[in-house]
PyMOL Python script that loads the backbone (N, CA, C, O; Angstrom):
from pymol import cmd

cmd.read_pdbstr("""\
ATOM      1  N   UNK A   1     108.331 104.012  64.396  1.00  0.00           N
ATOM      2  CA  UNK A   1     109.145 104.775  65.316  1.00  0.00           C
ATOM      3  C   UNK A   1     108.570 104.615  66.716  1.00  0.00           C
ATOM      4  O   UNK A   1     107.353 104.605  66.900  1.00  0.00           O
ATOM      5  N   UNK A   2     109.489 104.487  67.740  1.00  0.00           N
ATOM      6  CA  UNK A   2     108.751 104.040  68.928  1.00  0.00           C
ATOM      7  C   UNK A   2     108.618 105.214  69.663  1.00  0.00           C
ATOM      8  O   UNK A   2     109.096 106.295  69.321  1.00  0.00           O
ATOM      9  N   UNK A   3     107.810 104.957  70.921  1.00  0.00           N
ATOM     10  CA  UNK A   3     107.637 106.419  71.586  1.00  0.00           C
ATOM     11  C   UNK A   3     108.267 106.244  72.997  1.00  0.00           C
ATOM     12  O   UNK A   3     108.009 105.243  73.664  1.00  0.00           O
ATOM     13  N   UNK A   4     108.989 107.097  73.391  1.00  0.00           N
ATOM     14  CA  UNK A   4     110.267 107.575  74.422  1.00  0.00           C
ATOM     15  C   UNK A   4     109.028 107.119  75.908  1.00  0.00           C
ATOM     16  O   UNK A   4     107.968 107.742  75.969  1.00  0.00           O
ATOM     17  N   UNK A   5     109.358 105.997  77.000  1.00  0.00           N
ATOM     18  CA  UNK A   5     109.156 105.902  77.926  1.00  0.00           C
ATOM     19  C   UNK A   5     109.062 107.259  78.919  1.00  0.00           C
ATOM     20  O   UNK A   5     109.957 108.071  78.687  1.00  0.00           O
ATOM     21  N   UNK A   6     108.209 107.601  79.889  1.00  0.00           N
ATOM     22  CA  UNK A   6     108.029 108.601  80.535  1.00  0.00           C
ATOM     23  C   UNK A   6     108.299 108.513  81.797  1.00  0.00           C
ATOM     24  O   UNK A   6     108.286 107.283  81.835  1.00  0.00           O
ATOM     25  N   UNK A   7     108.598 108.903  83.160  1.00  0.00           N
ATOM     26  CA  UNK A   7     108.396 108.444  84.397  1.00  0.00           C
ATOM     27  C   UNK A   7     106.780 108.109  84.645  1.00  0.00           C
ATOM     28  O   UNK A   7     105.815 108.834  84.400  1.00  0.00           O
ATOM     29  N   UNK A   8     106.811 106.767  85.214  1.00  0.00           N
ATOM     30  CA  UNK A   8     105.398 106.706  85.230  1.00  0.00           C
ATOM     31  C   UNK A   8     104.750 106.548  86.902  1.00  0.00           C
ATOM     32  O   UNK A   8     104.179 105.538  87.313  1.00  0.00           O
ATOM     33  N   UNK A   9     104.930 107.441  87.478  1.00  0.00           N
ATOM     34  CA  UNK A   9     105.534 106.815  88.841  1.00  0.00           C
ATOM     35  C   UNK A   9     105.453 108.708  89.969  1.00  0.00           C
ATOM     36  O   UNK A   9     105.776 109.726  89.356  1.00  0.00           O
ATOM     37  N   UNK A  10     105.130 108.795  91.083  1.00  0.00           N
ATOM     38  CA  UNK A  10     105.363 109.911  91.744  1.00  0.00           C
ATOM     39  C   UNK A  10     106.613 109.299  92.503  1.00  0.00           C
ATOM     40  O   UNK A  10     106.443 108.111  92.778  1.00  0.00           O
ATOM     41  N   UNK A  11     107.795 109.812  92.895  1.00  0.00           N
ATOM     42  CA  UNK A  11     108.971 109.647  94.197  1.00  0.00           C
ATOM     43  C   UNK A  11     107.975 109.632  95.763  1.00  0.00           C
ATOM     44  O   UNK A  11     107.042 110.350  96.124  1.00  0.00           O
ATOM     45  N   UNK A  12     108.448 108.848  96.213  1.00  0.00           N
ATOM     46  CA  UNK A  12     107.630 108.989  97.877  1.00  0.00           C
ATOM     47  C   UNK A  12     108.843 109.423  98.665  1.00  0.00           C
ATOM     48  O   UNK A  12     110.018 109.058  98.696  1.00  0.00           O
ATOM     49  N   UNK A  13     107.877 110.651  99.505  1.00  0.00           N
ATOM     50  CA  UNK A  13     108.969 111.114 100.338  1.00  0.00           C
ATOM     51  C   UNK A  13     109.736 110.171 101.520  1.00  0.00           C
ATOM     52  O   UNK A  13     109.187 109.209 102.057  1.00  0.00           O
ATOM     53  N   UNK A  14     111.074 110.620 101.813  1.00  0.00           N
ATOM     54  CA  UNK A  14     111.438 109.668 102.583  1.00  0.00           C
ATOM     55  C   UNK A  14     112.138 108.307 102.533  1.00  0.00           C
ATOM     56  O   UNK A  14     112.684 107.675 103.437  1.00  0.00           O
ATOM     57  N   UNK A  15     111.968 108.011 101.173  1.00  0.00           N
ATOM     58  CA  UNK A  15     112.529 106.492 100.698  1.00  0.00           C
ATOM     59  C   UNK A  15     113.763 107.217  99.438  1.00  0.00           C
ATOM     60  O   UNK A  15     113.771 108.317  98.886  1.00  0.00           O
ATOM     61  N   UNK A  16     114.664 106.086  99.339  1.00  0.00           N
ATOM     62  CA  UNK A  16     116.200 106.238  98.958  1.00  0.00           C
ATOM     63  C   UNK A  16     115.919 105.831  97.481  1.00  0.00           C
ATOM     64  O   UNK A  16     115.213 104.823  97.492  1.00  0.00           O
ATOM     65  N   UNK A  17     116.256 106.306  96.005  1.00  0.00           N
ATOM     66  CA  UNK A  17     116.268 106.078  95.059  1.00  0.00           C
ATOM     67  C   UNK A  17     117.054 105.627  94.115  1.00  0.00           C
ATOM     68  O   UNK A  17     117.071 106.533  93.282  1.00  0.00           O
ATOM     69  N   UNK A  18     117.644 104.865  93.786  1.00  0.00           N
ATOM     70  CA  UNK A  18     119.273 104.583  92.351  1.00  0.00           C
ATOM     71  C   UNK A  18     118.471 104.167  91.081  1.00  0.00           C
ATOM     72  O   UNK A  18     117.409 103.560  91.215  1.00  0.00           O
ATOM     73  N   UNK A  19     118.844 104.408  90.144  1.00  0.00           N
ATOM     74  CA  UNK A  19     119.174 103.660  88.912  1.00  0.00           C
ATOM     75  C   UNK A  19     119.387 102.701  88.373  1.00  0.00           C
ATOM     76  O   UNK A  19     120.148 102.290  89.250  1.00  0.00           O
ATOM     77  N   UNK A  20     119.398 101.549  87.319  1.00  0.00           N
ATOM     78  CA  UNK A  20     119.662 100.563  87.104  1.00  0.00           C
ATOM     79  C   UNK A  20     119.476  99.936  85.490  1.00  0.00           C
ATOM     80  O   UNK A  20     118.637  99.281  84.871  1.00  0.00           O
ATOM     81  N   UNK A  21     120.793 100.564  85.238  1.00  0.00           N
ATOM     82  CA  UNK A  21     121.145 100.717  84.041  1.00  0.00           C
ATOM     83  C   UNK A  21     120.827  98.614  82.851  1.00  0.00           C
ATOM     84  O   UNK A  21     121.635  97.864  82.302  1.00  0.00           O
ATOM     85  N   UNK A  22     119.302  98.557  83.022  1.00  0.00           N
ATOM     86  CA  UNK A  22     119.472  97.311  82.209  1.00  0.00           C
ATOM     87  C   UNK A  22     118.637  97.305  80.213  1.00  0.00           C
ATOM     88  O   UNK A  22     117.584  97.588  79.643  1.00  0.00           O
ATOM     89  N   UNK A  23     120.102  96.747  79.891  1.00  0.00           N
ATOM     90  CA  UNK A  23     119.905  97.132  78.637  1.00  0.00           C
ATOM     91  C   UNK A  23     120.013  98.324  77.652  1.00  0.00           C
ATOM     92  O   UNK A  23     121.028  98.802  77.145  1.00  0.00           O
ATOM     93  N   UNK A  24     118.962  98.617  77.534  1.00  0.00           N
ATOM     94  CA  UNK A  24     119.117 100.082  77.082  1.00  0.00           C
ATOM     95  C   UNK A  24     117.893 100.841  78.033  1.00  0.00           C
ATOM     96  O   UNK A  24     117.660 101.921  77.492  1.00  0.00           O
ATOM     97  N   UNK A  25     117.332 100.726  78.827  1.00  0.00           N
ATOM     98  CA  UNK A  25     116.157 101.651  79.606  1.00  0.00           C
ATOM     99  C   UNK A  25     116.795 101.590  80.893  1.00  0.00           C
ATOM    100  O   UNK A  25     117.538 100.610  80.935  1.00  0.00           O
ATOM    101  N   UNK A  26     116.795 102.263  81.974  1.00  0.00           N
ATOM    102  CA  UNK A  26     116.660 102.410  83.122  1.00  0.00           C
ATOM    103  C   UNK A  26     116.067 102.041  83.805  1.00  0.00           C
ATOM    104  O   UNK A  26     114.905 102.291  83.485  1.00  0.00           O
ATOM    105  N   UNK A  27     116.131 101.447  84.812  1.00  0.00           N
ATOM    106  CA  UNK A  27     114.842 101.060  85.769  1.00  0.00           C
ATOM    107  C   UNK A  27     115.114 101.346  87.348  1.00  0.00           C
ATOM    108  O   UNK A  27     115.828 100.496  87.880  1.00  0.00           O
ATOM    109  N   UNK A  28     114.541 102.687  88.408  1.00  0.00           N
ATOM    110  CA  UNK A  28     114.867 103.207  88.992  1.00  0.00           C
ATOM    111  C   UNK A  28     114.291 102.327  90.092  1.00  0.00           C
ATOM    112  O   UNK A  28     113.198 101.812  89.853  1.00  0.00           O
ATOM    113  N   UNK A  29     114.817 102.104  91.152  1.00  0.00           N
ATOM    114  CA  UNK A  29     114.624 101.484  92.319  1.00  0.00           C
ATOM    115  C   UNK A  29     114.520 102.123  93.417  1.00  0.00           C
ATOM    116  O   UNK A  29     115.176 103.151  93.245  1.00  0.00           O
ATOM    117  N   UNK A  30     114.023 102.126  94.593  1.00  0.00           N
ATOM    118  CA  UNK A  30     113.861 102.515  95.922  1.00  0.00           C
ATOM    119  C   UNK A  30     113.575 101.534  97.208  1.00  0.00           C
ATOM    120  O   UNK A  30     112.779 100.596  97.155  1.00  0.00           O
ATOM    121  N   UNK A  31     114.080 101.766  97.976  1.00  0.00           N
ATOM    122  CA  UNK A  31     113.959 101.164  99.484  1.00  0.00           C
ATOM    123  C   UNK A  31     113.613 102.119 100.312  1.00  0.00           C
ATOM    124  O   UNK A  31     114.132 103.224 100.151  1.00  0.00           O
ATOM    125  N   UNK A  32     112.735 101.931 101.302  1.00  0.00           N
ATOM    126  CA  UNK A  32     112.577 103.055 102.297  1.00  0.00           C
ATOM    127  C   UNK A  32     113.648 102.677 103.611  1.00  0.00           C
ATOM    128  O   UNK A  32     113.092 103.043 104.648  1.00  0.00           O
ATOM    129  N   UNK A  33     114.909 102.105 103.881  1.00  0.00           N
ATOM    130  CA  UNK A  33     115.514 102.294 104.290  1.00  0.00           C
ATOM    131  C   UNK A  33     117.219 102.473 103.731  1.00  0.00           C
ATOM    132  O   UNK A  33     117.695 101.768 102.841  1.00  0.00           O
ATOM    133  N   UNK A  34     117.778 103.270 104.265  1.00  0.00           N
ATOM    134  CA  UNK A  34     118.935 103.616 103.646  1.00  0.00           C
ATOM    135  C   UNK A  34     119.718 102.371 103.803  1.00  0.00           C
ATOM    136  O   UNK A  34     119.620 101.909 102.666  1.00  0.00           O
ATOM    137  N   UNK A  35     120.440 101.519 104.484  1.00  0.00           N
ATOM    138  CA  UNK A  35     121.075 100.592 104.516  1.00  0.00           C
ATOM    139  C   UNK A  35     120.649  99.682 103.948  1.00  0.00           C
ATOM    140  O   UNK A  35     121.562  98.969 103.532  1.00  0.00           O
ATOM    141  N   UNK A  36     119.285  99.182 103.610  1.00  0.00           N
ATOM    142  CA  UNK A  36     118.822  98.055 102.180  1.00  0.00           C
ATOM    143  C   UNK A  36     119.068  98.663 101.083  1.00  0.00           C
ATOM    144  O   UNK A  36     119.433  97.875 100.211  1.00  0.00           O
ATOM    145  N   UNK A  37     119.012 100.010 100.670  1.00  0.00           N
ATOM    146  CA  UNK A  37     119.255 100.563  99.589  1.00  0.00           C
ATOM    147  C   UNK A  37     120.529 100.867  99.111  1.00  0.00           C
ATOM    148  O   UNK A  37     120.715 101.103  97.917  1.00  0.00           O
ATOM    149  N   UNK A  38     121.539 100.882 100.051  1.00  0.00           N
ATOM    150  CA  UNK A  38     122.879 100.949 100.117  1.00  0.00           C
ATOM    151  C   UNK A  38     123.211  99.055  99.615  1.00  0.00           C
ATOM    152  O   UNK A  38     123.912  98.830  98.629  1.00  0.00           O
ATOM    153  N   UNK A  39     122.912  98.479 100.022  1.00  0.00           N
ATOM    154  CA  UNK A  39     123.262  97.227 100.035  1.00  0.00           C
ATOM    155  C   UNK A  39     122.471  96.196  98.720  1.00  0.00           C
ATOM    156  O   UNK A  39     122.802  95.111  98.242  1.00  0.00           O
ATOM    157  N   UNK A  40     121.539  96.936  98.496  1.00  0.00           N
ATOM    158  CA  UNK A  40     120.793  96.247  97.095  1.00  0.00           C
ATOM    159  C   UNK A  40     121.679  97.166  96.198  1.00  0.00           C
ATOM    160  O   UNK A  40     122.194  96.534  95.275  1.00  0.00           O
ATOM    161  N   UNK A  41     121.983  98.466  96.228  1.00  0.00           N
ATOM    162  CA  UNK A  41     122.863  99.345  95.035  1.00  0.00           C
ATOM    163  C   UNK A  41     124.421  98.723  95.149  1.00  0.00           C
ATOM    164  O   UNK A  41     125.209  98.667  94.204  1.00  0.00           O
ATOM    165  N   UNK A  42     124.580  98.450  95.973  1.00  0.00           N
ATOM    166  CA  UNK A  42     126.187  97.282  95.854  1.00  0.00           C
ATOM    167  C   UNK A  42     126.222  96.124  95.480  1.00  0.00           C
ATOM    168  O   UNK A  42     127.169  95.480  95.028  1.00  0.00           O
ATOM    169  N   UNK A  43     125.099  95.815  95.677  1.00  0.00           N
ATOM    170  CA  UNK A  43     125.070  94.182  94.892  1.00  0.00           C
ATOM    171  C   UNK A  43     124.783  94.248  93.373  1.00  0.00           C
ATOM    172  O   UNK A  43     125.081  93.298  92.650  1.00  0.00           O
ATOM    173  N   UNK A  44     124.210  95.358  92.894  1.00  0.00           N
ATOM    174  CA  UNK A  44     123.884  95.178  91.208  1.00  0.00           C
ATOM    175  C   UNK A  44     125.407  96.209  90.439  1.00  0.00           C
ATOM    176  O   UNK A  44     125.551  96.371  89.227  1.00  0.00           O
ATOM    177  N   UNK A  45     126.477  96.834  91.651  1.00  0.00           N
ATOM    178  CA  UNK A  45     127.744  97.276  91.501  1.00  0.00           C
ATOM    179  C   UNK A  45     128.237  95.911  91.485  1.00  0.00           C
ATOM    180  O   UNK A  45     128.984  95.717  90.525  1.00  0.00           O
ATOM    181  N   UNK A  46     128.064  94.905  92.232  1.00  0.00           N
ATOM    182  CA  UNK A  46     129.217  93.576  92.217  1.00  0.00           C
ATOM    183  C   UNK A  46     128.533  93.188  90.781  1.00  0.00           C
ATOM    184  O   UNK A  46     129.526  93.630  90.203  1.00  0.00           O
ATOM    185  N   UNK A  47     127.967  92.889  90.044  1.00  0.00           N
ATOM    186  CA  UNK A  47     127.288  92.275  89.312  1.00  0.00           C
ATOM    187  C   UNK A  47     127.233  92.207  87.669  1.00  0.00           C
ATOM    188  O   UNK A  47     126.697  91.545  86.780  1.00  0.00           O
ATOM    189  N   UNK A  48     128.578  93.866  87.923  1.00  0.00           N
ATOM    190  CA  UNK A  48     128.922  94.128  87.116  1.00  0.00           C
ATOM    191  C   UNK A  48     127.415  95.512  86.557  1.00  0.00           C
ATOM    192  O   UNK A  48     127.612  96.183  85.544  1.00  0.00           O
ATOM    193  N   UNK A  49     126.550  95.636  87.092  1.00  0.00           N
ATOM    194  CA  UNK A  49     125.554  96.405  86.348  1.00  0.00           C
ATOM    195  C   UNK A  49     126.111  98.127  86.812  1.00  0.00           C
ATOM    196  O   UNK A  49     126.734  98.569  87.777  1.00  0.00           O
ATOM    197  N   UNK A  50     125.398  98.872  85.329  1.00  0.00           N
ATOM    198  CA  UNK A  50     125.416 100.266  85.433  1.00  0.00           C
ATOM    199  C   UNK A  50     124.601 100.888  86.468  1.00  0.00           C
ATOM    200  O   UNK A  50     123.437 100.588  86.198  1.00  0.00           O
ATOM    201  N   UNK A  51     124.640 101.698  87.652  1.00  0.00           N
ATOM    202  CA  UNK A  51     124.214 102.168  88.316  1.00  0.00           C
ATOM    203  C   UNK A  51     124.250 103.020  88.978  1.00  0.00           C
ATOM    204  O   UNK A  51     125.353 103.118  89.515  1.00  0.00           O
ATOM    205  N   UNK A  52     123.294 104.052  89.363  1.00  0.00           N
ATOM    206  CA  UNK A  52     123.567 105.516  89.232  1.00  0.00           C
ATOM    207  C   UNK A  52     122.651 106.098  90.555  1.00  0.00           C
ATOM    208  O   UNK A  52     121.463 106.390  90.412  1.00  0.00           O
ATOM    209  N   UNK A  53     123.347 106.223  91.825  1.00  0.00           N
ATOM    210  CA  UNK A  53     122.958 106.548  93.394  1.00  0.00           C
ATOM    211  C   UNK A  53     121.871 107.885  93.088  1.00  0.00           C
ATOM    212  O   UNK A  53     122.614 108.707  92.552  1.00  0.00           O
ATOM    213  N   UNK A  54     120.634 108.433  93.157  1.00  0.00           N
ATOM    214  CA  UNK A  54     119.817 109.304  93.635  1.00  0.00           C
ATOM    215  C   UNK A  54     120.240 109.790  94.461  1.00  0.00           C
ATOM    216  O   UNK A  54     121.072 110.678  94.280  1.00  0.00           O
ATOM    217  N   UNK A  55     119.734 109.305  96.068  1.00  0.00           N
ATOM    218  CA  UNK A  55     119.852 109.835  97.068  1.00  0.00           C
ATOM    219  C   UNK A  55     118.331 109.800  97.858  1.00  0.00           C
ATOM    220  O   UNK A  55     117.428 109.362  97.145  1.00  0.00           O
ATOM    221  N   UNK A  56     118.023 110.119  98.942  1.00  0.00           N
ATOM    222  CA  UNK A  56     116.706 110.264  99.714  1.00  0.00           C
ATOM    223  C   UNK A  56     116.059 111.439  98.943  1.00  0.00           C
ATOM    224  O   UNK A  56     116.562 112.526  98.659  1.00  0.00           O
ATOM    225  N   UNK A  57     114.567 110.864  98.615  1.00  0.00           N
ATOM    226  CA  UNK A  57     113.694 112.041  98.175  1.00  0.00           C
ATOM    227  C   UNK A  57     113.179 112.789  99.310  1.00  0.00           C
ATOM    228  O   UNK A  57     112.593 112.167 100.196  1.00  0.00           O
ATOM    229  N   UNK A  58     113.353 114.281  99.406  1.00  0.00           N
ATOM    230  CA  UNK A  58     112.328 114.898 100.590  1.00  0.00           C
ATOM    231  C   UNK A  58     110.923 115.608  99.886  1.00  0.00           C
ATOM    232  O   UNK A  58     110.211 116.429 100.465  1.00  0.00           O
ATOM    233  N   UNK A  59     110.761 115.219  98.845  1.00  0.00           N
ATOM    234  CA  UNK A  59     109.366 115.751  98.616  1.00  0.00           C
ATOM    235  C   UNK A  59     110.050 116.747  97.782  1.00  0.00           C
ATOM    236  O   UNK A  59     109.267 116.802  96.835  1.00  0.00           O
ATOM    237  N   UNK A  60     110.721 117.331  97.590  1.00  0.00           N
ATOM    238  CA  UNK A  60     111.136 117.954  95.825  1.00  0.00           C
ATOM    239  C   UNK A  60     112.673 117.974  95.227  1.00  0.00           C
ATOM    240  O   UNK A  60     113.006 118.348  94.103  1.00  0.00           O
ATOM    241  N   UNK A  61     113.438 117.519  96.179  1.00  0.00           N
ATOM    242  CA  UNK A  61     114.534 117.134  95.414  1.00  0.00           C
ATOM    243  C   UNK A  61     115.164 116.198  96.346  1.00  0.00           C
ATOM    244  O   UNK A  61     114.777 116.044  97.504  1.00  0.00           O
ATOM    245  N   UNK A  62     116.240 115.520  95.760  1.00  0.00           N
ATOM    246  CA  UNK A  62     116.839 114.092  95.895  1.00  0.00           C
ATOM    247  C   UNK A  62     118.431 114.692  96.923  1.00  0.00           C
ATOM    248  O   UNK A  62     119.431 115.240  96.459  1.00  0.00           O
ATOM    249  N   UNK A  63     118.211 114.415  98.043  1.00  0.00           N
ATOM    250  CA  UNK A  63     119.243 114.245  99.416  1.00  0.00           C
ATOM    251  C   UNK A  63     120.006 113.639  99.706  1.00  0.00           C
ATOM    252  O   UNK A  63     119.833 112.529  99.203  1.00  0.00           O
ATOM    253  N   UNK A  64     121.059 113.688 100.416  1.00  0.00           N
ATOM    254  CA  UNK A  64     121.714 112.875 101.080  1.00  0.00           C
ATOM    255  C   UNK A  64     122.169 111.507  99.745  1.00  0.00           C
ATOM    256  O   UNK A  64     122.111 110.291  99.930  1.00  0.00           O
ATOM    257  N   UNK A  65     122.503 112.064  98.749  1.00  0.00           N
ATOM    258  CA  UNK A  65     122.978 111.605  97.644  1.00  0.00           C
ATOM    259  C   UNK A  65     124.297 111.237  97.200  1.00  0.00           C
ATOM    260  O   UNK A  65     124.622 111.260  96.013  1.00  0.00           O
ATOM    261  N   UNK A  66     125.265 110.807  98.393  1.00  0.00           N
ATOM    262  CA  UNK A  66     126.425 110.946  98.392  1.00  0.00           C
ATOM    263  C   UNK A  66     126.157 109.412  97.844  1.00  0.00           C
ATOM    264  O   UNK A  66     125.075 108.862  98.050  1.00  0.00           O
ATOM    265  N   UNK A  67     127.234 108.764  97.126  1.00  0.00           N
ATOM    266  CA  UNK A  67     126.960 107.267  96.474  1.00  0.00           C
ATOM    267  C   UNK A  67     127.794 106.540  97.352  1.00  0.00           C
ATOM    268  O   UNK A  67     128.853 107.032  97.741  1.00  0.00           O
ATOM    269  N   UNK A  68     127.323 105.125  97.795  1.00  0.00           N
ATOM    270  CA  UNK A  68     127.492 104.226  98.283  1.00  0.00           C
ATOM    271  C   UNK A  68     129.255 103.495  97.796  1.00  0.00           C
ATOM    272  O   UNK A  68     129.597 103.373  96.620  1.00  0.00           O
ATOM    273  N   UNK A  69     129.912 103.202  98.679  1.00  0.00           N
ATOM    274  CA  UNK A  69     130.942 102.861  98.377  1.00  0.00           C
ATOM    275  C   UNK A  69     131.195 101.762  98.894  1.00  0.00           C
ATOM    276  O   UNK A  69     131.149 101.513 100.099  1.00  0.00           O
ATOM    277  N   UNK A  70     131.629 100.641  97.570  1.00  0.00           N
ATOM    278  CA  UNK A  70     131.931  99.186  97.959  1.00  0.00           C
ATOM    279  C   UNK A  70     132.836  98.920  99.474  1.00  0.00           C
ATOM    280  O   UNK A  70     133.108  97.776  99.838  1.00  0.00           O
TER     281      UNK A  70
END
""", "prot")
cmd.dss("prot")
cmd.show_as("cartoon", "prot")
cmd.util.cbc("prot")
cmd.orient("prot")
């Protein structure tokens, strides 16, 4: 029986976070600028991949989380 992956990782304040639905695990991504992060989360949308907008971390919850639109 295998054992359930954990976050292994602290969020840094200030930098933009999404999702990236490959396979069956997740693999969460960040850019510390909003327009690379907008634009790397549209390209794995063209690509056909599952993906799921965060938003800016401020140090305890996830901001400015409105999702990026093709």
């Amino acid at each position: 029986m295998g054992r359930r992956s954990t976050k292994k990782f602290d969020f840094a304040e200030g930098k933009f976070y999404f999702n990236v639905q490959s396979g069956h695990q997740n693999v969460t991504i960040n850019r510390s600028e909003q327009k690379e992060a907008e634009d790397t989360f549209k390209s794995y949308m063209k690509l056909g991949k599952k993906v799921e907008w965060l938003g800016k971390w401020n140090g305890k919850k996830f901001i400015e989380n409105k999702e990026p639109v093709l």
